[in-house]
C-alpha positions in Angstrom: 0.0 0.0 0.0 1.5 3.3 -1.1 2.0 5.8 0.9 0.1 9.5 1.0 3.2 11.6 1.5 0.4 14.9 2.3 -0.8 13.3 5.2 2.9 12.2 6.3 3.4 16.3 5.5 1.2 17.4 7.3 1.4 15.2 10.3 5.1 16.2 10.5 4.0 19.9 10.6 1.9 19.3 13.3 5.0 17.8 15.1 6.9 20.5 14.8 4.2 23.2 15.7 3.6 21.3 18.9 7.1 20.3 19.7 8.0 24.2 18.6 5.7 25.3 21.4 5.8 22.8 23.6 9.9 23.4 24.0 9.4 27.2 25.4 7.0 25.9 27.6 9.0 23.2 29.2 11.8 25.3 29.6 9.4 27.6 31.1 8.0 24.9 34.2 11.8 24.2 34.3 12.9 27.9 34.7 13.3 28.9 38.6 11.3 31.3 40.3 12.3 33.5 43.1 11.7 31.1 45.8 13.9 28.6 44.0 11.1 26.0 43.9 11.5 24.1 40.6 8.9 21.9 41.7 6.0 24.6 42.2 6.9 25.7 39.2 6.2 22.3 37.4 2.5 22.5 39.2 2.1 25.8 37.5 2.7 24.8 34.2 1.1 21.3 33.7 1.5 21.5 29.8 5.1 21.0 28.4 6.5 19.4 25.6 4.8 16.5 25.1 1.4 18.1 26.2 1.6 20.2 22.9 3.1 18.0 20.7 -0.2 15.7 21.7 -2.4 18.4 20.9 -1.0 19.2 17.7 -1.4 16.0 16.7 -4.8 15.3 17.9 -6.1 18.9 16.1 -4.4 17.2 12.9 -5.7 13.8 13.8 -9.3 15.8 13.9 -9.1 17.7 10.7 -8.0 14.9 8.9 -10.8 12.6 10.3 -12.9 15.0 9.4 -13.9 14.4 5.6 -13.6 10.6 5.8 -16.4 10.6 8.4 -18.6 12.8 6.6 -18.9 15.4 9.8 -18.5 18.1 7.9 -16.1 20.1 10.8 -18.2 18.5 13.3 -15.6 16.1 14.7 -12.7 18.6 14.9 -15.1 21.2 17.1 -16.1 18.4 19.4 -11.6 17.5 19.5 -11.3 21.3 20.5 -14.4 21.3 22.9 -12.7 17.6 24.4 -9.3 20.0 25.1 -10.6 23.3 26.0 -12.3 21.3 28.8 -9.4 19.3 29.4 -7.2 22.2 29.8 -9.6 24.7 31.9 -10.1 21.6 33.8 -6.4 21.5 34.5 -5.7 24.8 34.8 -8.8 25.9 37.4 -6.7 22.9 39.7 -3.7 24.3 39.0 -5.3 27.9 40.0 -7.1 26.7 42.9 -4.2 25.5 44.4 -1.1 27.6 43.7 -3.2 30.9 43.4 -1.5 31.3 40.3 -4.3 32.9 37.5 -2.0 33.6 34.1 -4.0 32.0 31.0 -0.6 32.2 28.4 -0.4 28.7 28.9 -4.4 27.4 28.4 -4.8 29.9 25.3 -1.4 28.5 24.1 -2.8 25.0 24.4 -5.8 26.0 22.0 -3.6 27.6 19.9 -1.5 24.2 19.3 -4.1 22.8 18.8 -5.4 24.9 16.0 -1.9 25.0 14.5 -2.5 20.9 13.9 -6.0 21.8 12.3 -4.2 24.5 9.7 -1.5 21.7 8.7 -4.3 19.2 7.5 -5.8 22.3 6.3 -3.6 23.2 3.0 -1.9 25.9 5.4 1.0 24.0 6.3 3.6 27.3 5.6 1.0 29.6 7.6 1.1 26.7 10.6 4.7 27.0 10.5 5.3 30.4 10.6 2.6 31.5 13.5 4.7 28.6 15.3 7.8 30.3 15.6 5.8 33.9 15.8 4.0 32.6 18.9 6.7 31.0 20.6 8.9 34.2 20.0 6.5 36.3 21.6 6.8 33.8 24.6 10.0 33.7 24.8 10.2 37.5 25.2 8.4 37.8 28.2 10.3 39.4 30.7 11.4 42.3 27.9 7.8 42.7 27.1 6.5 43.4 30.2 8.9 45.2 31.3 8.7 47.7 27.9 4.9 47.8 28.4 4.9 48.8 32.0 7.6 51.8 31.3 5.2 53.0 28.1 3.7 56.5 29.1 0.0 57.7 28.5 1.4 60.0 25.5 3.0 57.2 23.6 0.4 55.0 23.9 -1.9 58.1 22.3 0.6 58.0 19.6 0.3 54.6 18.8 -3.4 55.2 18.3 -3.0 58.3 16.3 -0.7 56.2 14.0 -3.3 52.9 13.5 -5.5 55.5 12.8 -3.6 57.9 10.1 -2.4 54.6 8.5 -5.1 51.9 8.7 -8.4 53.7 9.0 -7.6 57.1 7.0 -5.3 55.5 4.4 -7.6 52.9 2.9 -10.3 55.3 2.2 -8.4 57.8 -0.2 -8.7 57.2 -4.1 -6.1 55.9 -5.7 -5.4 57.7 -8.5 -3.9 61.2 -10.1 -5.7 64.1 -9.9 -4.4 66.9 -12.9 -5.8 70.0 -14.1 -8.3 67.9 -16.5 -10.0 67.2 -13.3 -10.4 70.6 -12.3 -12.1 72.5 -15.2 -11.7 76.2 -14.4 -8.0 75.0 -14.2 -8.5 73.5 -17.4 -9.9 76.2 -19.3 -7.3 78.9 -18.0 -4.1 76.6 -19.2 -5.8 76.1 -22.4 -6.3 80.1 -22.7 -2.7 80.1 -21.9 -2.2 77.5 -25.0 -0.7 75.0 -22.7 -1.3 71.7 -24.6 -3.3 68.5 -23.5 -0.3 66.2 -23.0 1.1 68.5 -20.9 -2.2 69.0 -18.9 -2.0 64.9 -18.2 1.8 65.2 -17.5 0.7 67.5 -14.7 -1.5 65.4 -13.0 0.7 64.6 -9.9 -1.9 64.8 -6.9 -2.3 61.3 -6.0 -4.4 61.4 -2.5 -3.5 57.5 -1.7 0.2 57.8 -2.7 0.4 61.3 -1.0 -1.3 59.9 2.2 0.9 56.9 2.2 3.8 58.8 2.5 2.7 61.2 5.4 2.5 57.8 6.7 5.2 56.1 5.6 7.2 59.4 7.0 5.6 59.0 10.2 6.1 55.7 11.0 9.9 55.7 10.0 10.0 58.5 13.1 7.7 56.3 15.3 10.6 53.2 14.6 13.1 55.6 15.4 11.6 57.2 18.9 11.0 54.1 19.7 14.8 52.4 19.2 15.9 55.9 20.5 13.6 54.9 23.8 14.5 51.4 24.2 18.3 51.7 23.2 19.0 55.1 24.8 21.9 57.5 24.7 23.5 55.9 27.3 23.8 52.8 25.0 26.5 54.5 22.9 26.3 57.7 20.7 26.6 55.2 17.3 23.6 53.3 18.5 22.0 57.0 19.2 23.2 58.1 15.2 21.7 54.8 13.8 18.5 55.3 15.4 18.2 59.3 14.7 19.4 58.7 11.1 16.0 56.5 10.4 14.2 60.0 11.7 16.4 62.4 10.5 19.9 62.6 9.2 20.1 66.3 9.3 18.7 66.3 12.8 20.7 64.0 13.8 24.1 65.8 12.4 23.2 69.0 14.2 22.2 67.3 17.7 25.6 65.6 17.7 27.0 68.9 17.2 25.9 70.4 19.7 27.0 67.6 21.9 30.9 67.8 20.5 30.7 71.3 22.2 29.8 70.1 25.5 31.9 66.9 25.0 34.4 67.4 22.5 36.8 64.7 24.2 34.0 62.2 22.7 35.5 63.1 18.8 35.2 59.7 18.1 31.5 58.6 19.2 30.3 61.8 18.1 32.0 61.6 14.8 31.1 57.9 14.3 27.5 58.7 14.9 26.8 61.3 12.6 28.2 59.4 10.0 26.0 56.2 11.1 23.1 58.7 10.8 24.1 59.4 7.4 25.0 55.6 6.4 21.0 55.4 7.4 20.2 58.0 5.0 22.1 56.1 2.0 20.2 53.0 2.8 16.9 54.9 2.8 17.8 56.3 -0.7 18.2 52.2 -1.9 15.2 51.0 0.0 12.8 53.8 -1.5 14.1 53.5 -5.3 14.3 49.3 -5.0 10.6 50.3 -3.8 9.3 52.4 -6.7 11.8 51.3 -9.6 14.5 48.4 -10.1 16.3 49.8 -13.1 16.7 53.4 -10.7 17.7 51.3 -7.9 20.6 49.5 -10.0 21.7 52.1 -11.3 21.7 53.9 -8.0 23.6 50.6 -6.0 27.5 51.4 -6.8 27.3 55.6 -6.1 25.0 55.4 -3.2 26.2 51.9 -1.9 29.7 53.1 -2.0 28.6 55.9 0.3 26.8 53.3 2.7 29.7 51.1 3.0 32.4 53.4 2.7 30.4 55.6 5.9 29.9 52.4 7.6 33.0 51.2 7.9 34.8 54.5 9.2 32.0 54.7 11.5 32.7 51.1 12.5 36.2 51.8 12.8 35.9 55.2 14.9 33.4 53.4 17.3 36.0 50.8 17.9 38.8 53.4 18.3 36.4 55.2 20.6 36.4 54.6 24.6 32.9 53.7 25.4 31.9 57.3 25.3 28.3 58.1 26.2 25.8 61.1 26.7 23.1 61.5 27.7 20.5 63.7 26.0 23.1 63.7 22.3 19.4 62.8 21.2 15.9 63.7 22.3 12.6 63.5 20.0 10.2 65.4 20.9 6.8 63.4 21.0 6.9 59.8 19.5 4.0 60.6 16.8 5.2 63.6 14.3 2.6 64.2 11.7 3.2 67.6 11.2 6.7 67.0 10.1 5.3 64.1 8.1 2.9 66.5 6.4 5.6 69.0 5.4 7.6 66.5 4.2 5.0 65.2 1.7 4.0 68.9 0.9 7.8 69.7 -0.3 7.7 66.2 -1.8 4.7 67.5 -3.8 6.6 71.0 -4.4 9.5 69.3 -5.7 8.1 66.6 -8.3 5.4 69.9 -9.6 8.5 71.8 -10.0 10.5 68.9 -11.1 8.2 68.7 -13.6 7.4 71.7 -14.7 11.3 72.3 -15.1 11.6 68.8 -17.2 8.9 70.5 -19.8 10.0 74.0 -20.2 13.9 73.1 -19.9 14.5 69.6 -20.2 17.2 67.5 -17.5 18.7 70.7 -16.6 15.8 71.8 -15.0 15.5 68.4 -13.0 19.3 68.6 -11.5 18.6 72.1 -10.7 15.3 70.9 -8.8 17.3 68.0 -7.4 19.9 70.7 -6.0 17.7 73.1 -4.3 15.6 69.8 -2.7 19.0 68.5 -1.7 19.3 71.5 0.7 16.5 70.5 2.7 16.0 66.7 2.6 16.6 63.6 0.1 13.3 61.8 0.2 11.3 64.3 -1.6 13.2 64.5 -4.5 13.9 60.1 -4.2 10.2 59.7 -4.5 9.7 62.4 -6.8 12.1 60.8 -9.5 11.5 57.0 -8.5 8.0 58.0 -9.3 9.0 59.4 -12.6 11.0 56.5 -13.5 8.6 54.4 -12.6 6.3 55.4 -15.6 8.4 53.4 -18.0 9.8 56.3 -20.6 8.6 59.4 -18.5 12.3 59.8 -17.1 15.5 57.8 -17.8 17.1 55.8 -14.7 20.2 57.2 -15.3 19.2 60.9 -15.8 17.2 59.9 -12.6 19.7 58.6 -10.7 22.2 61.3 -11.6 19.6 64.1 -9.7 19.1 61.7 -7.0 23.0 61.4 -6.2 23.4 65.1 -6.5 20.4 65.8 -4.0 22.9 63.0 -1.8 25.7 64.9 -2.6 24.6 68.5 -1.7 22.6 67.3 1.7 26.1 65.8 2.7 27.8 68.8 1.6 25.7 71.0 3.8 25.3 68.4 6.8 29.3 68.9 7.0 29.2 72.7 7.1 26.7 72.6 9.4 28.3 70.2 11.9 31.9 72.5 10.9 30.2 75.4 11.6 28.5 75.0 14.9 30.0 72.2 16.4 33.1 71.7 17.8 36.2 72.5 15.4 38.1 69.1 15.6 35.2 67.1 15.5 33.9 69.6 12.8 36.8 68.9 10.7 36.9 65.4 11.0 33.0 65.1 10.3 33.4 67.1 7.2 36.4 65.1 5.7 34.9 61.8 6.4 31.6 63.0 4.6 33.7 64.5 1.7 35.7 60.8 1.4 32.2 59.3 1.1 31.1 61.2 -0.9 34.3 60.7 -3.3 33.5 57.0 -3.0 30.0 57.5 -4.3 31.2 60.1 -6.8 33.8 57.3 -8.0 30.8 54.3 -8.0 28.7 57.2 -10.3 31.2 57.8 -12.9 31.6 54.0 -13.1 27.7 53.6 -13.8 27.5 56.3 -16.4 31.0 55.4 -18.3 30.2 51.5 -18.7 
């Protein structure tokens, strides 16, 4: 009789689900308390190892009974009704007589349980995969508890604000570009001014989805980076402090590390180390958000901007090491853990800058586009990255070259003023170091460019 390799699949996925689970919680009856008392411990926890793997198998064992008897799901609700009342059974004893009340472990139990049921279900990957999700979130909880019980009412607000910007608001705009042909008094007064009709749809650039998804996008890159800033602190190291800042602001980042060199210039090297890990950050985010938007930008884009990354990281890397363990507190404060104004001004010049991007692409052709990408440069990166990656994105609109060309030389003139700013106001050795580690970077990434455009 041959055998159905499915059902040896999927009963093989249920083994691991269960044994995945059931390991954490062995270790976790095994695990002394503060009394020392292994034992008590062990009555607290009934269900280890071979407790879950059991009940992975018999939520299998259900599922796959299932169609051969004809129940029609019957059988496996009257498997989980048998172990839900097995395991409140259990647990109610357990409470009753250690006084101990957590439910992790029964819900975990069900949850096993229905793991089994999704292998025999044609969702072995799925069982697989909320395995290792559950029992990391197990595993972590000592650091879980202990990050919820320092959160503060104000973050928590934050947190809200943000699920409701992104996944209530978000969903409901339209997705799709708004021009002048949608407005027609606009219309009518470019056509009186002879502007033609393919340039009336070239100028369609409002996009309320794609606008709105950046304010969020924006937003929640700040939220990531209060929230390592938070959790990693200052007093961590001023490189972990630049990494974290750099994901909220590179800029920001390079003038709040100047203003530390003046109150602790004998830091030069964590201070220098950091603002260059702030603007390593700021390189990756250039790849990350032209991989997102177009791959022939983002290849092109790889050797000049990747040269910057790596070059950055590693003299940041090496300063760090040179460095003695120097720390600050304060080198970095945010000031709320929700932004969305900043957000919103961000998307607004984003907007400003592909219009006039635009614009300058009709009237003067790819000069008009660097010299956009210049003044944007000033200011911030990711207005102009999107703008372009958007641009190159629409097949022939824009060449990935010409594109990445004004994206490198927004990179080039944010470094360029980063440096003066940090030479200017912070202290002058760490000012002159910053600013000839930026320009070497930036001679890698100029280097990495000229390769691109010359092969």
């Amino acid at each position: 009789m041959a055998i159905d390799t499915t059902v040896v699949y999927g009963y093989l996925a249920a083994l691991f689900c269960g044994a995945f689970l059931g390991v954490e919680r062995e270790m976790g009856k095994s695990a002394p308390e503060a009394d020392g008392a292994a034992e008590s411990v062990a009555a607290r926890n009934p269900a280890g190892i071979r407790t879950h793997i059991l009940a992975a198998l018999f939520g299998a064992t259900a599922q796959h009974l299932d169609p051969k008897l004809g129940a029609n799901g019957m059988f496996t609700v009257v498997a989980f009704v048998a172990v839900a009342a097995f395991a409140v059974t259990v647990y109610a004893v357990r409470a009753r007589a250690t006084g101990h009340y957590g439910t992790t472990s029964v819900l975990t139990l069900f949850l096993t349980f229905g793991l089994g049921v999704l292998c025999f279900a044609g969702q072995i990957p799925l069982a697989i995969a909320l395995a290792v999700v559950v029992t990391g979130i197990l595993t972590v909880k000592v650091p879980l508890h202990t990050f919820v019980r320092t959160l503060t009412r104000a973050e928590i607000a934050a947190a809200v604000k943000f699920g409701l910007v992104a996944l209530v608001l978000l969903p409901l705009l339209p997705d799709r570009d708004f021009g002048p042909l949608d407005w027609p008094w606009l219309a009518e007064q470019l056509r009186a001014a002879h502007v033609a009709e393919p340039t009336m749809q070239r100028l369609a650039l409002v996009n309320p989805y794609s606008l709105w998804f950046l304010v969020v996008a924006i937003s929640g890159l700040s939220f990531v980076g209060y929230v390592l800033v938070r959790t990693i602190g200052p007093g961590r190291g001023l490189v972990l402090t630049g990494l974290a800042g750099g994901m909220v602001s590179s800029t920001a980042t390079s003038l709040a590390m100047a203003a530390q060199s003046r109150r602790t210039p004998h830091l030069r090297h964590s201070i220098v180390a950091a603002v260059l890990a702030a603007c390593s950050v700021m390189a990756l985010r250039v790849l990350i958000v032209s991989a997102a938007f177009a791959t022939a930008l983002f290849t092109t884009l790889l050797a000049p901007v990747g040269a910057m990354l790596v070059s950055g990281g590693l003299v940041a890397f090496w300063l760090a090491r040179r460095a003695k363990g120097g720390t600050a507190e304060g080198a970095l404060k945010l000031s709320t853990p929700f932004a969305l104004g900043p957000a919103l001004k961000l998307t607004g010049l984003f907007l400003l800058v592909r219009t006039a991007g635009e614009l300058a692409t009709i009237l003067i052709g790819t000069t008009g586009l660097y010299l956009t990408a210049a003044l944007s440069g000033i200011v911030d990166v990711d207005a102009i990255t999107v703008a372009v990656g958007q641009q190159v994105k629409a097949q022939e609109a824009l060449d990935a070259r010409v594109g990445a060309g004004a994206i490198f030389l927004a990179v080039a003139v944010n470094t360029v003023v980063k440096a003066s700013m940090v030479l200017v106001s912070g202290d002058r050795a760490v000012g002159r170091t910053v600013f000839l580690a930026l320009a070497g970077t930036l001679l890698a990434g100029a280097t990495g460019l000229a390769l691109v455009l010359l092969v």
